[in-house]
C-alpha angles and dihedrals in degrees: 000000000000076000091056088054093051088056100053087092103046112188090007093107101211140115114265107239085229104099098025122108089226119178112288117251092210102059106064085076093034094053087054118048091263101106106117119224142180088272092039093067128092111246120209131273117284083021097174111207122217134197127193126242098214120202111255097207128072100224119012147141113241099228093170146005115193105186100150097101088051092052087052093055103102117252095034106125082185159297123257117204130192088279101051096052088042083055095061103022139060125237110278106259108261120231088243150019107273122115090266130140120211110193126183084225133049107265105203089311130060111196104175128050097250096034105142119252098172152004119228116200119196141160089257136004092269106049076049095055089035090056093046098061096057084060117112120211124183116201126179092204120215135192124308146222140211115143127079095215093044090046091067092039121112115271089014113150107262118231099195127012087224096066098052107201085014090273116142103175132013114170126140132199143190141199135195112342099311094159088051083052094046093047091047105042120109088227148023126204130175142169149198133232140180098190100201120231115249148162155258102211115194121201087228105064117215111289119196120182110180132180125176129208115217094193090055106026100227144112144232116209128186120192149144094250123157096192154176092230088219081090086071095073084039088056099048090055096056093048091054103246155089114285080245096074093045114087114193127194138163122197129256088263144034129195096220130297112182087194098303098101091068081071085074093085092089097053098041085068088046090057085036098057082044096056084039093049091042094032082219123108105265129208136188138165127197119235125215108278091045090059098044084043108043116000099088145284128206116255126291104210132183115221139196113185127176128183142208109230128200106208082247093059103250123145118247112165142004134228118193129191123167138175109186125194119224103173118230097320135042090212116179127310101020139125072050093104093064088052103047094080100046101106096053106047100124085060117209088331125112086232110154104186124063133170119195143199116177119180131170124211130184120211138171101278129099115293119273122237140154120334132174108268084034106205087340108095087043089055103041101047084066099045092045105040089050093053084061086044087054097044084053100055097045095044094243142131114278083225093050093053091050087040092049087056112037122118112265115251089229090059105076137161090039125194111209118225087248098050114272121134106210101201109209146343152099107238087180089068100043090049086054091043090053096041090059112031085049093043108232093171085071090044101064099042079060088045090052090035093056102049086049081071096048091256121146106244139156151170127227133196138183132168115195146172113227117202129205139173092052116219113243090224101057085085088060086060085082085066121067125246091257093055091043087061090043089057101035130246120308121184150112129080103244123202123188126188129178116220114185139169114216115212091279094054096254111160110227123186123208126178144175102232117091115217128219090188118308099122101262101169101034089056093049096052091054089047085057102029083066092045095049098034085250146148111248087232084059091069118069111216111213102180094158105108129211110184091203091062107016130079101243134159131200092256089061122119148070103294140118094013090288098147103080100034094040117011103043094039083049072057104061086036093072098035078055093059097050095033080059100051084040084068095052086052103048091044092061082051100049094028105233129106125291101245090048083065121111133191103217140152089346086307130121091211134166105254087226099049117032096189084066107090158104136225105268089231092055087059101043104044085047086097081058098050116027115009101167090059083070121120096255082239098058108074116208112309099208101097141000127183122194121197103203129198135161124238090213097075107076129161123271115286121233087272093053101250113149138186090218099177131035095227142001135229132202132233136184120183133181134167143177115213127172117207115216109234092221104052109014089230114146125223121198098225091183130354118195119193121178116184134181106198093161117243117020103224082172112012083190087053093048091051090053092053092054095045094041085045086051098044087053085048089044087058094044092048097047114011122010128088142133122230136197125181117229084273094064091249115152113238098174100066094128143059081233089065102020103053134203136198113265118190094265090066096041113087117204106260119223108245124209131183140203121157132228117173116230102224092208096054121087099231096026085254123144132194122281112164110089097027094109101039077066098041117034104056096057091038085057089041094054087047091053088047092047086050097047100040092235139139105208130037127160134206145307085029091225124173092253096049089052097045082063090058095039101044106011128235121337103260120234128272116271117270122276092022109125122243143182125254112268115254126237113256078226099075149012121272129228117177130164152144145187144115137261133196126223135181115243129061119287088247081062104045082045099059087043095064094041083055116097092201093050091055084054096064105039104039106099103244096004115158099175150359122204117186108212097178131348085276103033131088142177126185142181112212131172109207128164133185115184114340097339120080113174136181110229136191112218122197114198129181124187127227146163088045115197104163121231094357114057131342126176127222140207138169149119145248139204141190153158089281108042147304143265148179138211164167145194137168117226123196121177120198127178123260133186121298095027093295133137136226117211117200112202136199128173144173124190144181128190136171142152139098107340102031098135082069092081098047089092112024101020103101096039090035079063106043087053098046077049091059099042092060097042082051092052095050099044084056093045084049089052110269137310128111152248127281101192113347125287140223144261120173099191084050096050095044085051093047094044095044081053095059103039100221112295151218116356 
């Protein structure tokens, strides 16, 4: 195909621009601080600005919302509860048929921390978040669930009565013979994996601006939304009206997305329903620990897969059991992310036999959505890990292994067992290619050389298939034959692109796929430059989309590395087509015949006789200007659009086989790490990663999507994960406790090519965006367990995870010694003890903490104290650590009460922000010169929404609000200091429901 583009100027001379890593257009703004941005752009006059109360409690009943005081605070325009968006949406689709709701709101139950509970509308950010915290929400929690395989185990909590037992799906396949395989093979091996939930994480959060017009019923939505543009109509029905009335459109930039931006959809009805509710444009923009909390992860799964051996080590036969976690809610897509890979399970393996058991769940964590890698890392790390396993047990070369079960070159296209048609291809080459350019040879004698000297080293390896251009109908694989009849086909993967020619014959580009930095519009002036004998800097690039103006499709969008293989060859499609009419034109003109027509150097010229020509923008400004002067058989030449779909991607047959992906690319990975025996940390000492995408349109830009793809996987395999405590509470809510690669840890990964044209795309291109977010972090798995010498490793492979496998548990204390009770997964911990002296007799300091004026004074941040009995209190205290400051009601009893002498105390406190308990005994004694000890124990439990905030800062944030308040009192007392410390426990619940638990 790359051929077919060279071509294109027979005679010019000259070097396509396909296939050259030309300057990006895009960099020259982006370089400078004049990229624009969601929260770059003007918003209209009388723009209101909303922020979200998030529940702070995994799985709860909403008893109460008491909002009255918040609508009172000057500047609220209002606060929209669960009723009042239920009064003017529809339910969310669900990702599959079960009597179900998804709202964008809490109904009556949250059941994940960050689930929104209200909307707060307000003239600016701060009045919203003001106004938030003087709402007061009152939960009954209930039992919680976090784990995939808990959620479908007898007596677990259930989320939705629609999904009994919290199963959403349940469906099984199977292809070939798989159980006669399975009965005749020499050898079975299987494996377990818990496959963690992590993140993309953009620099640019999700942005949403609505307005909403009451004569027309109809609303105009701006957002950062990457699409599929399938959540349109998804979006339309929840509104409550016709896609018509729905305008849809993204800004010129975006800061990243990775997948996870077409999670905003939820969130665009919520600021709908509030522009609807306040008939005023609404904006709001997500800050950072809404987004790490709440916007969306990709799935964690559990898998068991077994496999068929041959003693040889040759695959026979697949057995697939998986278990995906989808979060509270199956929005759409999901469970698209289980599907996706379908049709791809055998991997790059000529494996003819698979059996399958897919089954949903739902749990109390965020929602999944889109991430980059997309089911495939999930995938991969089973299939991969359990080809080491398999190597192991037989006594045999990893490589060989892989070697022994690789597709034959001769055998493309290939149709999987399960359905996929991998396009083109030879695996065998590329493995040779790899082996030798990355010197594996040399990595093994330092691999040997090293373990001579008692060092920890190993060598990885993977092999995978990556698929793009997603076929609409995989989803549809969740539903029978027998429901897919019933719902009608779906299929295909549809691209659309605008090419027009302005009166001074000017070429601009549009098309329906927004970009988060992969170079869009440079690549698609290089596509038409070559079709028109053109500069790059001659086409102008427009990627911003408008679905009132634009063709679009629902397949339209940025997903699944659909750009290069679909939407630029859509491109060149069109500038074809006009390109083509162009030629009739321009041979009336010269006189000479159409085909001998050539586009060259900005000239229309005849291929025999280069003298012969005309400016290109003559020509192509001639439909503007004179249009009757046009051959009868030219058509207009301003504009062509071109819809373009494959044949290849048809729906699931009747046995559930589905071509789930266009084309297919190839990676082989191998790497060699050494773990250092002091700390665990491991060190990538050579990564080698050899990919065949097709057709290279950049090969710059190629190169960026491999390193950006290896520097995500880099992040899942070491570092990233989010936890969640047995509550359900979050405790990875900052970049402090949820951390990211930064360029000191990413090593520069060794690239190698080879091309394979894919014969169903139209430049020969295959995706190459995701490839390394599915295959890095198994091959450096495999490269920590051959170190190790171990048969299992989860991941993130983090210091603390691999000192279990290397030295065990860590053994328990000696006996006798005293320790501290052990705390609960389920929440953070706070313990402490010590004294303080006072001046002032115990009857007095007595009388102090039993005062509710007193409290008052001397609580850091307290507003108020109410004393509701002699033993009874009740406080508001603001109270802030980091970048999250919260307002917090703290309810305290006394009991134990042995005046002037000990009391014990216990309560609890709640916020905006999350939630804590508490209790601590208190014993004053005298002391010389009239003074008093107090002797101090407490012990102390937090959890809810923002929990990783106290990772960090929690314990010292603590010891400080501590002394504030001992300071406070023993001034209030008349003088004197702490000893060490004292203890408040209105301060301390304030403090822990401000921080929402912390770091594992």
């Amino acid at each position: 195909m790359l051929q077919a583009v060279k071509s294109a100027n027979p005679g010019s001379g000259d070097v396509p621009w396909v296939g050259r890593s030309i300057e990006r257009v895009e960099d020259a703004a982006l370089l400078t601080g004049r990229g624009r941005f969601i929260d770059d752009l003007g918003v209209a006059p009388r723009t209101l600005h909303a922020t979200i109360l998030r529940s702070p409690h995994a799985h709860a009943d909403i008893l109460s919302i008491d909002a009255e005081a918040a609508k009172r605070l000057p500047g609220v325009a209002a606060v929209l509860t669960g009723s009042d968006v239920k009064a003017v949406t529809m339910s969310l689709v669900v990702g599959v048929k079960a009597p179900v709701e998804c709202w964008p709101i809490a109904m009556d139950r949250v059941r994940y921390v960050g689930e929104p509970v209200a909307v707060i509308v307000a003239t600016d950010r701060a009045r919203a978040e003001d106004a938030a915290e003087l709402i007061n929400v009152e939960y009954r929690p209930r039992g919680a669930v976090v784990d995939p395989l808990g959620a479908i185990a007898p007596g677990a909590p259930v989320l939705h009565d629609g999904f009994p037992g919290n199963l959403a799906s349940d469906r099984s396949f199977r292809y070939g013979d798989p159980e006669k395989a399975f009965a005749d093979a020499k050898r079975r091996f299987s494996i377990d994996i818990r496959y963690p939930r992590n993140s993309c994480t953009p620099i640019e959060t999700y942005g949403v601006v609505v307005s909403y017009d009451a004569g027309e019923d109809a609303y105009e939505v701006l957002a950062n939304f990457q699409g599929p543009f399938s959540i349109h109509t998804v979006i339309a029905r929840a509104l409550k009206v016709p896609g018509n009335r729905l305008r849809l459109r993204t800004p010129p930039d975006s800061g990243g997305s990775f997948g996870v931006k077409q999670g905003v959809f939820p969130y665009i009805v919520l600021i709908a329903a509030a522009a609807r509710i306040t008939g005023r444009p609404v904006k709001w923009i997500e800050d950072r620990l809404e987004h790490l909390t709440a916007s969306v992860s990709a799935t964690n799964r559990a898998t068991k897969l077994s496999a068929a051996v041959a003693a040889d080590g040759k695959i026979l036969a697949l057995d697939w059991d998986q278990v995906e976690d989808c979060g509270a809610h199956l929005r759409a897509p999901e469970p698209a992310t289980l599907y996706r890979m379908h049709g791809n399970l055998s991997g790059a393996y000529d494996i003819r036999h698979v059996r399958i058991r897919n089954r949903v769940v739902v749990t109390n964590k965020t929602p999944t959505g889109l991430n980059r890698g997309f089911g495939g890392p999930q995938v991969y790390f089973a299939l991969e890990r359990l080809v080491q396993r398999i190597a192991i047990g037989l006594n045999l070369d990893p490589l060989d292994v892989i070697k022994r079960n690789l597709i034959e070159a001769n055998a493309f296209p290939y149709r999987t067992a399960t359905g996929a048609l991998l396009d083109s291809g030879n695996y065998q080459e590329a493995v040779a290619r790899a082996v030798e350019q990355g010197r594996l040879a040399e990595l093994k004698a330092k691999r040997d050389e090293a373990r001579a000297e008692g060092r920890l080293y190993g060598i990885g390896f993977t092999a995978v298939v990556e698929p793009s251009v997603s076929n609409m109908g995989y989803i549809t694989t969740v539903l029978t034959a027998a429901e897919r009849r019933k719902a009608g086909p779906k299929n295909g993967a549809q691209a659309t692109a605008t090419v027009g020619l302005d009166p001074v014959g000017s070429v601009t580009v549009h098309v329906a796929s927004v970009p988060q930095g992969q170079g869009h519009r440079t690549v698609l002036s290089q596509v038409v430059a070559d079709v028109f004998g053109l500069q790059p800097n001659d086409i102008r690039v427009n990627t911003e989309i408008d679905t009132a103006k634009d063709a679009w499709s629902i397949a339209s969008g940025n997903y699944a590395s659909r750009f290069a293989a679909a939407v630029a060859g859509t491109a060149k499609i069109a500038a074809e087509r006009v390109a083509g009419k162009l030629a009739r034109i321009a041979a009336s003109q010269l006189n000479v015949e159409a085909a001998e027509i050539v586009f060259a150097k900005g000239f229309v010229a005849s291929k025999h006789n280069p003298e012969n020509r005309i400016a290109f923008s003559r020509v192509a400004a001639l439909s503007h200007w004179s249009p009757g002067s046009l051959p009868d058989d030219a058509g207009q030449t301003i504009r062509e659009t071109v819809f373009w779909t494959p044949p290849e991607l048809t729906p699931p047959d009747d046995e559930d086989r589905i071509n789930s992906s266009l084309c297919h690319g190839f990676i082989f990975d191998f790497c060699g790490v050494e773990i250092d025996r002091t700390t665990l940390e491991t060190r990538i000492d050579r990564y080698v990663t050899m990919h065949d995408c097709g057709t290279i349109l950049h090969p710059g830009m190629v190169n960026g999507q491999i390193r950006g793809g290896f520097t995500q996987a880099l992040g899942a395999a070491l570092l990233e994960e989010y936890a969640y405590a047995e509550d359900g509470s979050f405790l990875t809510g900052t970049l402090a406790d949820y951390l990211l690669p930064t360029t000191t840890e990413v090593p520069e990964p060794e690239i190698f090519h080879m091309e394979t044209p894919s014969p169903f795309t139209p430049l020969g291109a295959k995706g190459v965006g995701e490839g390394n977010c599915m295959s890095t972090p198994v091959c450096l798995a495999n490269a920590v367990a051959d170190a190790l010498g171990v048969a299992d490793v989860t991941l993130p492979l983090v210091p603390a995870r691999l000192v279990e496998l290397v030295r065990g548990a860590e053994p328990p204390p000696p006996a006798g010694r005293a320790t501290a009770a052990p705390a609960r997964d389920a929440d953070r911990r706070l313990r402490g003890e010590g004294q303080a002296v006072v001046k002032g007799a115990p009857e007095q300091v007595w009388a102090m903490l039993l005062d509710p004026a007193t409290l008052q004074s001397v609580i850091p941040g307290c507003q108020r104290v109410d004393k509701v009995t002699d033993t009874h209190f009740r406080a508001d205290v603001t109270l802030g650590i980091g970048p999250v400051t919260g307002r917090y009601r703290a309810d305290v009893e006394l009991f134990d009460l042995d005046p002037p002498r000990a009391v014990t105390l216990r309560g609890g406190a709640t916020g905006a922000l999350g939630f804590g308990n508490a209790e601590g005994r208190i014993t004053l004694a005298p002391v010389g010169d009239g003074g008093t000890k107090l002797t101090y124990s407490y012990d102390a439990a937090i959890g809810g929404k923002v929990a990783s905030i106290g990772g960090r800062l929690l314990d010292g944030a603590t010891r400080v609000i501590i002394g504030q308040f001992f300071t406070a009192l023993a001034r209030k007392a008349g003088g004197g200091g702490a000893e060490a410390g004292g203890f408040s426990l209105f301060a301390l619940l304030a403090k822990a429901a401000s921080l929402f638990g912390g770091r594992r």
